[in-house]
N, C-alpha and C positions, 0 to 999 in steps of 0.2 A: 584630233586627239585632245589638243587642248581643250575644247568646249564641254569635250566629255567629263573632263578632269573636273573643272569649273560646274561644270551640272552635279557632279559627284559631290564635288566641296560643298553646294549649297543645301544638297538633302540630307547631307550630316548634318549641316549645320541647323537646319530646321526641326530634324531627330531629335538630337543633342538638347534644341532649345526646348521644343516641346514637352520635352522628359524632366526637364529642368522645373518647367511651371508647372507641369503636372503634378509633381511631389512636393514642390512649394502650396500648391492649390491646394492638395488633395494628400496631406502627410501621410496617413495614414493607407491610404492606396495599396502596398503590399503586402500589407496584413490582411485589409479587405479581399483581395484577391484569395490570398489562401484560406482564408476562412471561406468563403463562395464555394471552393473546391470541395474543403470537406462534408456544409451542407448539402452541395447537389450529391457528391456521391452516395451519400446517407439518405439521400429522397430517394434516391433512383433504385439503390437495394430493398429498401423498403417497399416499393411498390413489385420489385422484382420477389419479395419473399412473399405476399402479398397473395403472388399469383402459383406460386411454385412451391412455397415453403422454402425458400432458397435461403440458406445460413454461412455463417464463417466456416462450417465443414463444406462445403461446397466450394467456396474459397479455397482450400484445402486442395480438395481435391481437382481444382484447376490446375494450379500449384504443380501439383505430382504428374499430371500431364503433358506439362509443359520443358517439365526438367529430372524426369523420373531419376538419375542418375544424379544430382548434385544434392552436397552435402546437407542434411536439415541439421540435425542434432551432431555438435560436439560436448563431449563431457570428458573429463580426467581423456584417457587412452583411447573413446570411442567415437567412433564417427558414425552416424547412418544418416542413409541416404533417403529423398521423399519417397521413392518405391517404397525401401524396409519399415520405414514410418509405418506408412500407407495400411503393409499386409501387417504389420504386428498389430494396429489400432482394427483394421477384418478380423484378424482373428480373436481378439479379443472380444468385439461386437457379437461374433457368430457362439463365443462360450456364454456370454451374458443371454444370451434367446435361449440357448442350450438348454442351461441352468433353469431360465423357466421364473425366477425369483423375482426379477425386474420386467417393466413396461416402460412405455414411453412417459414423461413428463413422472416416473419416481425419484427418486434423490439417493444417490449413496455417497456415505464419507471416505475422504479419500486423504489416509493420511500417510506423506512422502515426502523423501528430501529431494531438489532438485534432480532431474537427472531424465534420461529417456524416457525411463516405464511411467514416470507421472507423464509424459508430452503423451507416450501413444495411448495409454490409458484413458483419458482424457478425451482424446480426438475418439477410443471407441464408443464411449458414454455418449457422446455428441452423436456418432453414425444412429444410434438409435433413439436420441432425444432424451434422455437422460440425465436429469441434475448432477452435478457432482460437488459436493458442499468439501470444498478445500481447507485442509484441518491445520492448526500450526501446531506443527512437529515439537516445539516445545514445551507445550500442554501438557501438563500431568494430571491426575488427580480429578478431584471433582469439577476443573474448568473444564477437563477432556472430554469428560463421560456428560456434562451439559452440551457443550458443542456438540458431539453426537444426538445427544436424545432431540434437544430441538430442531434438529434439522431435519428429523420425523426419516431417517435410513434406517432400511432395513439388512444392509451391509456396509462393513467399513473396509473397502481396498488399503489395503497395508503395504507397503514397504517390507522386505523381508529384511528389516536389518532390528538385532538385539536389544538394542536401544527403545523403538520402538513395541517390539513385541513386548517387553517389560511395561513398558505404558499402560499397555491395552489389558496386560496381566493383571495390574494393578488394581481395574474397573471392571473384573472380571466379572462379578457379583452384578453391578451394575449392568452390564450387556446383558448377561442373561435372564435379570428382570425386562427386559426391553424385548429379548428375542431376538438380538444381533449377530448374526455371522461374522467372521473375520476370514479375508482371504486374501492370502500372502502371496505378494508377486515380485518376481527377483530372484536371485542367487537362494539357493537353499542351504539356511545356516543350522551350524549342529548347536539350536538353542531351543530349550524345552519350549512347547507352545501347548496352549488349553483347549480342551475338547472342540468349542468352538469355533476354533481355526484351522484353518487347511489351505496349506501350498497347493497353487493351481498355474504354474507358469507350466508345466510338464502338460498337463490339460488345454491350454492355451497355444500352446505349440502344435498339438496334435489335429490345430481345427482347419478350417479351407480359409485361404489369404483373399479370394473375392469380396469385393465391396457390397454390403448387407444393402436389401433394397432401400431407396430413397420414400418407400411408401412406410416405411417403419417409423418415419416421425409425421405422417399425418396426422392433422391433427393442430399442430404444434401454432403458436401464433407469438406474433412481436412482442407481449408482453407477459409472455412465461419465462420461466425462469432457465437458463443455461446455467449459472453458477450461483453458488453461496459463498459470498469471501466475507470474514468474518469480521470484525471491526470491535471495537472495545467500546463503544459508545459511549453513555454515561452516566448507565445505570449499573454497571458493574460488571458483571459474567460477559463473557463476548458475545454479541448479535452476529446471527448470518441475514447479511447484506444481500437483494436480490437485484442478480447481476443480468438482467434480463437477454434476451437475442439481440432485442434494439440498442442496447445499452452496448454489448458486445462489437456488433458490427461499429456503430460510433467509434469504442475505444481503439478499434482494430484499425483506423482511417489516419491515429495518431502521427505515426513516422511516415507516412505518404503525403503530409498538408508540411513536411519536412525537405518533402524534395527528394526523398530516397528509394532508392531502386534496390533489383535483385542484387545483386553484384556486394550490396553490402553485408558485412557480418555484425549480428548483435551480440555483444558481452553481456550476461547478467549474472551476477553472484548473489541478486537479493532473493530471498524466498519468493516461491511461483505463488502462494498461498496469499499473498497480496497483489491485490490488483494493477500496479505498475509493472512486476514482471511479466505474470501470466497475460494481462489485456496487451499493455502498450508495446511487450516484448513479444511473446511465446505467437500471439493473435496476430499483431502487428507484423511477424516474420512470413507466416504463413500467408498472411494474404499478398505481402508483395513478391511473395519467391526468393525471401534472402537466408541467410544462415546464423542457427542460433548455438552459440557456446556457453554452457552453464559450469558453473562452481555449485559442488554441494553446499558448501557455505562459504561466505565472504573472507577473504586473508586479504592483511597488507602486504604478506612478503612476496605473495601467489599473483597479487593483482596484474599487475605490468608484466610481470614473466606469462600470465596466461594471454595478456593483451596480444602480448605480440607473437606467441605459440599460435595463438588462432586468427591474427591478422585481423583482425576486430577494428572495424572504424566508427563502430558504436560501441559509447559503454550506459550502462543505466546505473545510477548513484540515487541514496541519501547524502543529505546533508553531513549527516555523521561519518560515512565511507571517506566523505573528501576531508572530512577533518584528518581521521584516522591516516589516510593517504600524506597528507603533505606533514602530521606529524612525525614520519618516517623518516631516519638518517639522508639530505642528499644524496643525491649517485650523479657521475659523471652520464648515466646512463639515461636519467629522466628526458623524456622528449622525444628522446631517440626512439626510431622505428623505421624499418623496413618501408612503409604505409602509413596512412594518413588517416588521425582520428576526426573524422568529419564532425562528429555531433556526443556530446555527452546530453544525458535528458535524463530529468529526474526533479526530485523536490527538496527543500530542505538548507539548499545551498546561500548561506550570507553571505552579504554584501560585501564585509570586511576579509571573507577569503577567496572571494569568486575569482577575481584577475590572478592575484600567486594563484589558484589552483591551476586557471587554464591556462597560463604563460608556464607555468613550471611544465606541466607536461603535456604543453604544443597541442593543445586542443582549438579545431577550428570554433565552434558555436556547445555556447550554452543552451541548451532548453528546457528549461526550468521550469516548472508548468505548477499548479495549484488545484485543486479539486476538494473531496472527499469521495470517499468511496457510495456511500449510498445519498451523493448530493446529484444535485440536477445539474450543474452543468461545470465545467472546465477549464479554466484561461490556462495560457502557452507564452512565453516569450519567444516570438518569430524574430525579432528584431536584435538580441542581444546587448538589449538594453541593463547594465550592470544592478542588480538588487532586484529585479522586477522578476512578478511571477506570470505577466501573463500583459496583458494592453486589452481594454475595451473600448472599443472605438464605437463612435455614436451609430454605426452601420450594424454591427453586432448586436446591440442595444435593441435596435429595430426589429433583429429578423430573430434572435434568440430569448428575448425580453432584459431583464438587467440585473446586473450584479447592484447593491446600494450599501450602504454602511450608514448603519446609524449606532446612535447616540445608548450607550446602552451604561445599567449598575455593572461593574466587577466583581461584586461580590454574591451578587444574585446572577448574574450572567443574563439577567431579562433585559432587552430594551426597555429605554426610558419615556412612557406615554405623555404626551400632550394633555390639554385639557378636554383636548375632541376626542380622547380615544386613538388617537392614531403616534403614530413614530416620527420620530425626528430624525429628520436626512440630515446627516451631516455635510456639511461642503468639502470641494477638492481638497487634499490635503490635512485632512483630519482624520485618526485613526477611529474606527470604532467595530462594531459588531459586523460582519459581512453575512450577508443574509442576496436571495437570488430567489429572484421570482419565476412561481412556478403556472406552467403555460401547458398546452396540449402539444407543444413541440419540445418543452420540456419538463415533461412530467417528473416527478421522485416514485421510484420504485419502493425506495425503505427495504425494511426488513422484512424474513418471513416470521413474524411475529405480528400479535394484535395489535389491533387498531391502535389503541391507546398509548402503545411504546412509538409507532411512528408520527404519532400526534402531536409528540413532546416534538421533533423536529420542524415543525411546520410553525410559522408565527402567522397570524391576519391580522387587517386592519393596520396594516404598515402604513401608505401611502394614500388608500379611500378605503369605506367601508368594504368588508369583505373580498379583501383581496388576498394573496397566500402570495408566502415566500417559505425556502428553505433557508432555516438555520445550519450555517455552517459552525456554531462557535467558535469562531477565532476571531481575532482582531486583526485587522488589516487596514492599510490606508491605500485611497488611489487619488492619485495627482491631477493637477488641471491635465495631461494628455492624456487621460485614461487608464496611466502604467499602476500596475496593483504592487503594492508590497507588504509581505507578511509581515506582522510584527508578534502577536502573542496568541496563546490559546487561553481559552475560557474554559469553566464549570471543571466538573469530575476527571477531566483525561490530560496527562500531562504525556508528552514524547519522550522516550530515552531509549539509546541503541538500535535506533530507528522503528521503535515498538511503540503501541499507543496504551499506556499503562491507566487500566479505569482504578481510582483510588479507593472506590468500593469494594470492590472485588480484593484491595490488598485489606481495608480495616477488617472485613468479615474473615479473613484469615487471621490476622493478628487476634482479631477478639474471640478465637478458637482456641489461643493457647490459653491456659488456665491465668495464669496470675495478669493478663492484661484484660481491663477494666473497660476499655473505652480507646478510640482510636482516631486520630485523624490523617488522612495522609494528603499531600500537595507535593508539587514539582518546584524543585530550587535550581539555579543555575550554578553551573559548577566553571570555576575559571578554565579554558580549554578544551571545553565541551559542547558538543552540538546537546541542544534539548536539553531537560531537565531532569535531574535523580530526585530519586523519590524520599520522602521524605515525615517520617510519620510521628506525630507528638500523641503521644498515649501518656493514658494514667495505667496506673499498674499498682500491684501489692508488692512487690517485690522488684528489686532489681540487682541481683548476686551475681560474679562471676556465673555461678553454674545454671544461672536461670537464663544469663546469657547466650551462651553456649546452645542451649538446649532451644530458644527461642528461634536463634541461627536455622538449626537442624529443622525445623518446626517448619520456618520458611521456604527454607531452600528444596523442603519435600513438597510444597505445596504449590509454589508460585514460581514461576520464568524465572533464571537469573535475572531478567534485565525487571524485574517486575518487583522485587524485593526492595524494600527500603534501603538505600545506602545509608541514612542516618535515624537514628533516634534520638529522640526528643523527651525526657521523662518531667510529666507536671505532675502537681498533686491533683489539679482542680483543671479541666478543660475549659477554654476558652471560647462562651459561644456569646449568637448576636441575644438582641431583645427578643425574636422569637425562636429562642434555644437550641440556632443553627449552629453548629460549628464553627469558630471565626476561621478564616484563612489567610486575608488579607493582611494582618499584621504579621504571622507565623512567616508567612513567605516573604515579607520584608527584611526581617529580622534574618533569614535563612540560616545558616551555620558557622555562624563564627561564633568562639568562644569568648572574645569578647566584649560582644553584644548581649550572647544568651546567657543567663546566668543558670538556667536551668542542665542537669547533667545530662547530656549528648553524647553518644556513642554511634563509632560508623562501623560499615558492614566490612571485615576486615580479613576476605578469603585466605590468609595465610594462618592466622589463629584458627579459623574454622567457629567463629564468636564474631560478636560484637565488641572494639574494643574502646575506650574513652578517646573522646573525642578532645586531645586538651593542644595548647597551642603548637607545641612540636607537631603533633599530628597533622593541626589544620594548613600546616604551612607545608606539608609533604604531599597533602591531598593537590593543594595550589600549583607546587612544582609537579604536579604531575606523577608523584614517585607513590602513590597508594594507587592500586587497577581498584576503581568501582565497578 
């Protein structure tokens, strides 16, 4: 027995040491590891789709085989299960053939607040290979009725709720230059609707719950398009991002290179219409058999009471949510749970709040991740390395091609050329432009728009002649171990409320209403705030109480809440460069103090329902937090 004992001690101890020098040798080894796992997986479907057509509904529908009775979708009072999923997203498929209107690989707009009918809706578009260009619900106006017309639908799936329906009434004129259908799915509410539209969940119900055959997406190949998720880019109006099969199954592999099983439940209260819910969540739940709980929209008072309603060991955030979160009154209660929140994932989150967020409410792992939506490729923090969005290890490098950061103007947002024509790498630890080289294993999809809008995102001649990368415009730095960290964004789009606000898209409204002249808009940082408000220095003829007021009104019919100017800026004379750009640079230095700017300044002031001056009582309530931007 002894010797046994003794033979025991020494093959720990040879474990133990080996593990030791393996991670001394080879730091980065567990990262490597799970990166391996998610590219084999992503080969190996790939060559399975290849042969089969085989997609994330198929994924799907393993899923519902396996556990036809466990919970998919929680929302407010509802629960369904993968069967009810399952036959509501057939029966839906089986009205779309019905109907006769749609084919495989057409696009319809699908515009919805979180909740089931967007999940099985969604899943039925997929049973028949069917785009669905996901719309954000807060679109009014002629951003709405552009997101539709480009995305070349021939119907827009609606939401049966009021809110909505008014939307779409708005652009009524609009659809029916186009030839657009609206068909309303949900509760049927006693709200006028236009010729146009027609309630068809009554019809939907009445069809056969069998799964439509798998020969209906023949055809179909790795790099058509499954979704359109829309992005704000930076040339104004929103682009729909093509969100390819391949692209999908990728994202869908997220929370499994995690470590996670069925057994878990995903929280999300961010809109599905962005690609962190719907890919890394809604995709993500489905392929691994776990369960998804949705908010129709984000609450702080809602958050933790719904965490722990649905026993949720995942939650998905912005940076903003966690601010919004820990600026909430203490509670004796924070932390507290029944169960164990394994992983928060998400983007956005700084450095100087990441540990209080996770220590205050007992959060096992950060996973913090970095992308763009129509970018090529992705970093993750596996490691929960504090500030970091992600680690590139020299093995990654190899098998995915490379993230680099160079040397780039701010004020042009161009990289800064050599004498050869080519780009200047910056070394570890220097912030600059992040830019990712683009490979046949990591293509860019872009937009479904022309050539020439995806053009802008593509830079060559970085590193040797003719070579391509994607432009991510942001600045970010990565360190001698390869940990990336975000630091700021470039050109046209500034973040606020977790929205990517194009400053185009705000001037060409502002330079709508009559007495403004000329417009510029950029992103200021506001003390205790994630992201920046926006921020717009116009000339104007006029600037009256009542012009105010009415400028107010002017915005808030045209553009997002979160997409409105919080301050203005009134000059006589705009300030541009040598070739009669717009300046920025200084405007955004200078940002909103009263006394820096001499010029008169007013902020967006939802209790007056105006614009009111901006003088230093003001600026100092904004500070303490006591004005809502």
């Amino acid at each position: 027995m002894a010797s046994v004992v003794a033979a025991a001690g020494i093959v720990t101890t040879v474990v133990v040491t080996a593990g030791i020098y393996i991670r001394l040798r080879f730091p980065t080894i567990l990262s490597d590891l799970q990166f391996i796992r998610l590219i084999a997986g992503v080969i190996l479907e790939r060559k399975k789709f290849a042969k089969t057509c085989y997609t994330v509904i198929d994924l799907f529908m393993e899923s519902v085989d396996r556990h036809p009775t466990k919970p998919l979708i929680l929302s407010e009072d509802k629960s369904l299960t993968y069967e009810e999923v399952d036959k509501l997203s057939n029966r839906f498929a089986h009205y779309v053939r019905k109907d006769g209107t749609l084919k495989v690989k057409d696009v319809v707009a699908v515009l919805m607040h979180n909740g089931p009918e967007l999940c099985w809706t969604s899943l039925g578009l997929g049973k028949l290979g069917i785009t669905g260009a996901l719309i954000n619900f807060n679109l009014r106006s002629n951003a709405l009725l552009h997101c539709i017309k480009v995305s070349k639908a021939s119907i827009v799936i609606c939401e049966a709720d009021a809110g909505l329906i008014d939307a779409l009434t708005d652009i009524e004129s609009g659809l029916d230059g186009l030839g657009i259908q609206v068909w309303l799915i949900g509760k049927q509410v006693e709200h006028p609707v236009t010729p146009r539209m027609k309630h068809i969940s009554w019809d939907v119900q009445s069809q056969p719950d069998h799964r439509p055959s798998r020969h209906l997406r023949d055809g179909l190949e790795l790099s058509d398009s499954a979704l359109y998720i829309y992005t704000s880019g930076t040339t104004g109006l929103p682009k729909p991002v093509r969100i390819t099969w391949n692209k999908l199954h990728g994202g869908s592999y997220i929370l499994t290179i995690y470590n996670k099983g069925p057994d878990n439940v995903v929280y999300s209260p961010l809109p599905m219409y962005h690609s962190a819910s719907y890919i890394i969540g809604f995709m993500g739940v489905i392929r691994i058999g776990m369960t998804l709980a949705l908010r129709k929209k984000f609450s702080v008072r809602y958050f933790w009471d719904d965490v722990r309603k649905y026993n949720a060991t995942i939650i998905q955030y912005i940076g903003e949510t966690c601010r919004y979160l820990l600026d909430a009154p203490k509670s004796p209660s924070d932390g507290v749970y029944d169960h164990t929140i394994e992983l928060a994932i998400g983007n956005g989150l700084r450095a100087n709040i990441w540990t209080e967020f996770q220590t205050r409410f007992n959060i096992q792992q950060i996973g913090e991740f970095y992308g763009s939506t129509e970018g090529n490729q992705l970093t993750f923090n596996l490691d929960g390395k504090v500030g970091s969005c992600g680690r590139q290890t020299n093995f990654m490098r190899m098998l995915t091609g490379t993230f680099e950061v160079l040397e780039c103007n701010v004020e042009t947002s161009e990289p800064i050329r050599r004498s050869d024509g080519l780009c200047t790498i910056l070394p570890p630890g220097e912030a600059g432009l992040l830019v990712s080289k683009v490979t046949s294993t990591s293509p860019v999809d872009g937009y479904a728009a022309p050539k020439a809008v995806n053009e802008k995102k593509l830079i060559r001649n970085v590193k040797k002649p003719l070579d391509e990368y994607f432009n991510f415009g942001d600045i970010l730095l990565i360190d001698k171990e390869g940990y990336l960290y975000f630091k700021d964004r470039l050109g046209d789009t500034f973040r606020w409320k977790g929205e990517n606000v194009a400053t185009t898209e705000v001037d060409n409204v502002l330079t709508d209403f009559p007495d403004i002249i000329v417009a510029n808009t950029y992103g200021v940082e506001v003390k205790g705030n994630e992201g920046r408000a926006g921020m717009s220095c116009v000339v104007s003829s006029s600037c009256s109480e009542n012009m105010l007021s009415q400028l107010y009104v002017h915005l808030t019919e045209r553009l997002p809440a979160y997409a409105c100017p919080k301050f203005l800026r009134f000059v006589k004379e705009m300030p541009v460069t040598g070739t009669y750009k717009h300046r920025k640079v200084e405007l955004l230095k200078e940002g909103f103090d009263p006394q820096i700017v001499e010029d008169p300044m007013y902020f967006f002031d939802q209790t007056a329902k105006s614009y009111s001056l901006l003088d230093m009582p003001a600026f100092e309530k904004i500070l303490r937090g006591e004005v809502r931007l």
